[in-house]
C-alpha positions, 0 to 999 in steps of 0.5 A, a space after each residue: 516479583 517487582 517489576 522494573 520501569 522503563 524509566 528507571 532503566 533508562 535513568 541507569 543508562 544515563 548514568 553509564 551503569 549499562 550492568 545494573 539496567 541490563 539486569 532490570 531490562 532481564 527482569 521486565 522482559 520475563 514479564 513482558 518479553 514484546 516490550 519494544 522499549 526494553 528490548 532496545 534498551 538491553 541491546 544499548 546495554 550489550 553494545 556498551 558491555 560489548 556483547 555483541 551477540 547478544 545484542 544483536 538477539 535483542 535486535 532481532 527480536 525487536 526488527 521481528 516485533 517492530 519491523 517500522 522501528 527505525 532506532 533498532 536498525 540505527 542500534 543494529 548499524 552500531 553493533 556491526 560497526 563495533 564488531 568492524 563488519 562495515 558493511 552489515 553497518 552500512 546496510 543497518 544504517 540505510 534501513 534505519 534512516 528508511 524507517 526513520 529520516 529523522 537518524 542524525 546518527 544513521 545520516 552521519 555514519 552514511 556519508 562515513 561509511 559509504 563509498 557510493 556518491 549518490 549515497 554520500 551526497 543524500 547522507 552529507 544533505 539530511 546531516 546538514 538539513 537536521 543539524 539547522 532544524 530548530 531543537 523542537 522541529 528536530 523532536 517533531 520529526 523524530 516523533 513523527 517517525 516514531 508514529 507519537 502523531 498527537 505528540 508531534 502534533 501538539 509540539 508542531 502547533 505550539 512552534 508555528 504559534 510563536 514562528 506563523 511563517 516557518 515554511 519547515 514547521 508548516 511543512 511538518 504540520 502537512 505531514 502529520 496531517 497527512 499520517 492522519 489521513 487529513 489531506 485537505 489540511 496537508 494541501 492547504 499548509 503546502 499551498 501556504 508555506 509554496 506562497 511563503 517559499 516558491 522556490 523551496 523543492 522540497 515543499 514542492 515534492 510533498 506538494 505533488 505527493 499530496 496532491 496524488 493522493 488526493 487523485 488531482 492527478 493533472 495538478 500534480 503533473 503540472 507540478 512536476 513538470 515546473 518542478 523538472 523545469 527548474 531543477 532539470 538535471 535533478 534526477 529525483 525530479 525527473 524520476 517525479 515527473 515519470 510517476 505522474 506521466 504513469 499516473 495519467 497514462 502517458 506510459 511511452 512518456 514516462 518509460 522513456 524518461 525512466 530509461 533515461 534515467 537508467 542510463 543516468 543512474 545505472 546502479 539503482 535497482 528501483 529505476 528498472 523496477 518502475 520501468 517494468 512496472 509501465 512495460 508491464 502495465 501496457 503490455 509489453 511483457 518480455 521487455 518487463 521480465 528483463 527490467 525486472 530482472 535488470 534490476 535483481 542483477 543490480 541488487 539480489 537482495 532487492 524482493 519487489 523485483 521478484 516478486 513482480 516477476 511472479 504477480 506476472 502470473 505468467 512467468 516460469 523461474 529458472 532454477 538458478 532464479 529459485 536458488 538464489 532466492 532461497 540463498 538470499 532468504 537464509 541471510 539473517 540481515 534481510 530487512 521485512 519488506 524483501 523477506 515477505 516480497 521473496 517468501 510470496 515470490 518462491 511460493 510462486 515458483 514452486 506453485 509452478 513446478 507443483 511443488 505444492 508442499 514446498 510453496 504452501 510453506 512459503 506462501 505461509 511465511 510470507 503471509 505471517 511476516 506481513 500480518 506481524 508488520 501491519 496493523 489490522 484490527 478484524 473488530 474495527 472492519 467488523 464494526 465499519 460494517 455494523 455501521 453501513 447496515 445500522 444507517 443504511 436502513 429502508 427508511 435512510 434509503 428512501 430519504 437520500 433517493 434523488 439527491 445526488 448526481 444523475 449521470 449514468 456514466 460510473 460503473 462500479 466493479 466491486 467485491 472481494 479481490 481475485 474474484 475474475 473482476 480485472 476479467 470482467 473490466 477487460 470484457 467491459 471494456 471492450 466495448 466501444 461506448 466503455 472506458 476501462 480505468 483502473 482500482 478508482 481511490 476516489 470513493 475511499 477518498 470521500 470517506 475519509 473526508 467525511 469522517 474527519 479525524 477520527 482518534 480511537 474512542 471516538 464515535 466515527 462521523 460516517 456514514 452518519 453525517 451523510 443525513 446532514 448533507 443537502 441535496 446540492 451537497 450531495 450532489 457536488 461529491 458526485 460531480 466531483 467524482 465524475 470531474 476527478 475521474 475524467 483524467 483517466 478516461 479515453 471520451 466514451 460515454 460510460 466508464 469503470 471503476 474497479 476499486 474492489 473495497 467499494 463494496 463497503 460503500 454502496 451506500 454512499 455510491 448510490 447517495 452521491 451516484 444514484 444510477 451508477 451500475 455495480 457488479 459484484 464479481 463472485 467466486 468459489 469461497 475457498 477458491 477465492 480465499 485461498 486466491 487472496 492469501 496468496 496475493 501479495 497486495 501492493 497497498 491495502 486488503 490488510 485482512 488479507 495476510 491471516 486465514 482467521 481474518 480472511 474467514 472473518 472479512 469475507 462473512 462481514 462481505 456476504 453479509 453486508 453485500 446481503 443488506 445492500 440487495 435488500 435496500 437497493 433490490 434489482 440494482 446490483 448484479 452479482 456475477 460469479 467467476 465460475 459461471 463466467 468461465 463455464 458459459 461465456 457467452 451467455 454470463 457475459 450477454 447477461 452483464 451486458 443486458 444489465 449495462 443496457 449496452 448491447 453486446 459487441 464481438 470484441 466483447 467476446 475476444 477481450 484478449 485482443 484488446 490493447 490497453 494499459 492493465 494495472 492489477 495483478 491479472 493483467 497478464 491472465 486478461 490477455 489470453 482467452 477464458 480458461 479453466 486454470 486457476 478455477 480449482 487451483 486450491 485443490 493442489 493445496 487442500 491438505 494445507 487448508 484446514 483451518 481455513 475451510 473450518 474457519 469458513 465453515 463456522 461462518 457459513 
């Protein structure tokens, strides 16, 4: 059977023979029934032919396949507004323009619909602001949104060669360069177009979103400080000042502001969200639950609220609390992100109640949304591996010995998540010569600068180029490791870092920070990958939403963590989880004999140590050591099958 081209569909919609492409939309989806493009273009068909439900089934389909699609969302607003399901229409239409600013339509149909001023008034400026973009900055957006970067790229450069001062296009430009992970080209295009137009707030906010992302955390500070200044009664100024005060610490600060912005704003469910993330991160647990459940009463659909009521590890749902995420979870209009933040969120309440049939299953959906939305490749991680242990050899070893920074001040706590690590940083940090910090990116950082942008079929230039560094190279990374870094610490001589993917990077570590100390935090195999299939991560740890890469990227860890020992013997301390809780006081004197600090009473009372907390544990790190979680996983054993054989095959 002859297949039809997407572009001869596309020509009959053109047209207006919705019919005629709609058969061949038929006819290409029996071969290729993921085809995002031909599914979209059958729903265009349907709305036209007023089949709404049928068009509503492709979109369904398509939200499932491309969770990140704006246009289907956009395409889903129509259809409801067709059917005069306002709205539903509404609500497609904030999700499209979400996934995709570049909406003309989405925008226009907002301000139409919308009876919120907040609402309106973001609708009225993004219609305004598309409607004076240059045609080719308009597709440039567009393609952006679309992730077509090489596209966008090529379009963007071409239209600054014949307008160099265009402040939009540069603006653009730095966006691009920022999907591409290329943030130094992103700084210094916001730098440029900020000199052109100092006083262009929009520049200005992507300015401080850089550099956050490039950990110059007291730079973006400073900026949103000028920014506030200038724009005070500007409440999504104010709202980028609070996240760079949480950014470096200053919590009363930045909870004040957002209770602030609270009473400015009292319909907007993510204001006390943030605001019971700070509580929660400096301890203030009870006033976290009631932000977040402030904020699930302001929108029940909203997920994260829930689900950070759970990743508190130590908060029990209320039935009623459960009821009515099950009732929300069986609406069909809930967009990814709520659906995967409810699904993990009921299989920690049902965890709870040991009810552990009923939160397996949920666990399992949440973890199969999450996986179909993200793009992880277990062959690209198993190959990022292959080539740590292929350069890192004696010899490479042995020839980059002595380069780096001397300072003895890092400590690295690293391995697989939900290994006891926040347990083990707690501990350390008791200690009054210890700083804790938080999950570090800095290392990541550097190694997406030295590998450059990177496109598919191309060689990757790290960890290779680091036989190129001189020694005075590789020692300024380690310098400016340690100069980045020292806005979170608190003045004591030795500090913790608690990136877990830093594991990947040992080599590097020790390139650039030879006498760093590295931990590497164990536990029972099934025990922890069970734990981080249950974890809903904020961010990363993409392995972690499927059993079969979980199996695969936790040999890739042994392995590799195997040929670090073997390159750098005795320099790298392995602590097991279970150990820790079976003889405290002996594994925690054995890690404090390996910092070479010697051990303090409020070591071994960890719990009473105030300080701010960011990971998931940091409910669990205030109490003292005990046996609940260590065998948690055997509540779920008849569930695990495939995973222990996964796990078995790999041994």
């Amino acid at each position: 059977m002859h297949i039809p081209e997407i572009s001869s569909i596309q020509k009959q919609v053109q047209q207006g023979r919705f019919t005629v492409a709609l058969t061949l939309c038929k006819q290409l989806l029996e071969s290729r029934p993921e085809d995002s493009e031909a599914l979209y273009l059958a729903a265009v068909c349907c709305r036209y032919l007023e089949l709404y439900p049928k068009a509503i089934g492709f979109l369904t389909q398509l939200v499932q396949l491309s969770p990140s699609y704006g246009r289907a969302y956009q395409e889903l607003g129509h259809v409801y507004r067709a059917t005069g399901d306002k709205q539903q229409a509404l609500e497609n239409y904030l999700l499209a323009v979400k996934r995709n600013p570049s909406l003309h339509a989405s925008w226009q149909a907002i301000s139409e619909l919308s009876d919120k001023d907040d609402e309106q008034s973001t609708a009225r400026h993004n219609t305004d602001y598309l409607q004076g973009l240059p045609k080719a900055l308009a597709s440039v957006l567009s393609f952006i949104y679309e992730d077509k970067l090489e596209k966008a790229e090529k379009l963007c450069r071409h239209f600054l060669l014949q307008h160099p001062k265009d402040t939009e296009g540069m603006r653009l430009l730095a966006k691009i360069a920022e999907k591409h992970h290329v943030l130094d080209d992103a700084e210094f295009l916001l730098e440029t177009a900020l000199q052109l137009a100092p006083d262009n707030h929009w520049l200005q906010f992507d300015y401080i979103n850089i550099l956050h992302h490039r950990q110059k955390f007291e730079s973006a500070y400073v900026q949103a400080i000028q920014l506030s200044e200038r724009l005070p009664q500007d409440n999504a100024c104010q709202l980028t000042l609070a996240n760079q005060e949480a950014a470096i610490g200053k919590y009363d600060e930045a909870i004040e502001r957002y209770r602030a912005l609270i009473a400015k704003d009292k319909s907007n469910a993510l204001l006390p969200l943030l605001l019971g993330h700070a509580y929660k991160t400096v301890g203030r647990q009870q006033e976290a639950i009631d932000s977040y459940l402030s904020a699930i009463n302001l929108n029940q659909a909203f997920g994260d609220p829930y689900w950070s009521l759970a990743n508190l590890k130590t908060f029990s749902f209320p039935e009623e609390l459960i009821e009515q995420m099950l009732s929300v979870v069986a609406r069909a209009a809930n967009n990814i992100e709520d659906l995967v933040h409810l699904h993990f969120a009921l299989g920690k309440a049902f965890e709870n109640r040991q009810a552990y049939e009923s939160s397996f299953e949920h666990y399992q959906l949440g973890n199969k949304i999450k996986h179909g939305a993200i793009k992880y490749d277990s062959e690209v991680m198993a190959n990022n591996f292959a080539l740590q242990k292929k350069f890192f050899t004696p010899t490479q070893v042995s020839a980059l010995h002595g380069m780096g920074e001397q300072a003895q001040d890092p400590i690295f706590i690293l391995g697989l998540p939900r290994t006891g690590s926040t347990l083990v940083e707690q501990i350390l940090s008791s200690h009054s010569q210890i700083d804790g910090t938080l999950e570090l990116p800095n290392i990541l950082a550097y190694v997406q600068e030295l590998n450059g942008r990177k496109f598919k079929h191309t060689d990757a230039r790290y960890p290779k180029i680091l036989a190129e560094l001189s020694a005075e190279e590789m020692a300024h990374f380690g310098q400016r490791y340690l100069k980045e870094t020292r806005i979170h610490r608190k003045g004591a001589p030795y500090f913790i870092d608690k990136m877990p993917n830093n594991f990947r990077h040992i080599g590097l570590i020790k390139a650039i920070l030879p006498n760093a100390k590295i931990i590497d935090t164990r536990r029972d195999p099934l025990s922890c990958c069970f734990s981080v299939y249950k974890q809903l991560f904020a961010e990363g740890q993409e392995f972690s939403y499927s059993f079969d890469d979980i199996a695969k990227y936790y040999q890739g860890y042994l392995d590799l963590m195997a040929h670090w020992h073997q390159v750098y013997p005795q320099q790298i301390l392995t602590l097991n989880y279970e150990s820790l809780v079976a003889s405290p006081t002996e594994t925690i004197t054995r890690l404090f004999d390996y910092i070479d600090l010697p051990l303090e009473p409020a070591c071994l009372e960890f719990y009473k140590t105030k300080r701010a907390v960011r990971t998931a544990s940091s409910e669990q790190v205030r109490q003292p050591i005990n046996q609940t979680g260590v065998e948690l996983w055997k509540h779920y054993e008849p569930y695990l099958g495939e995973l222990k054989a996964k796990l078995a095959h790999r041994e």
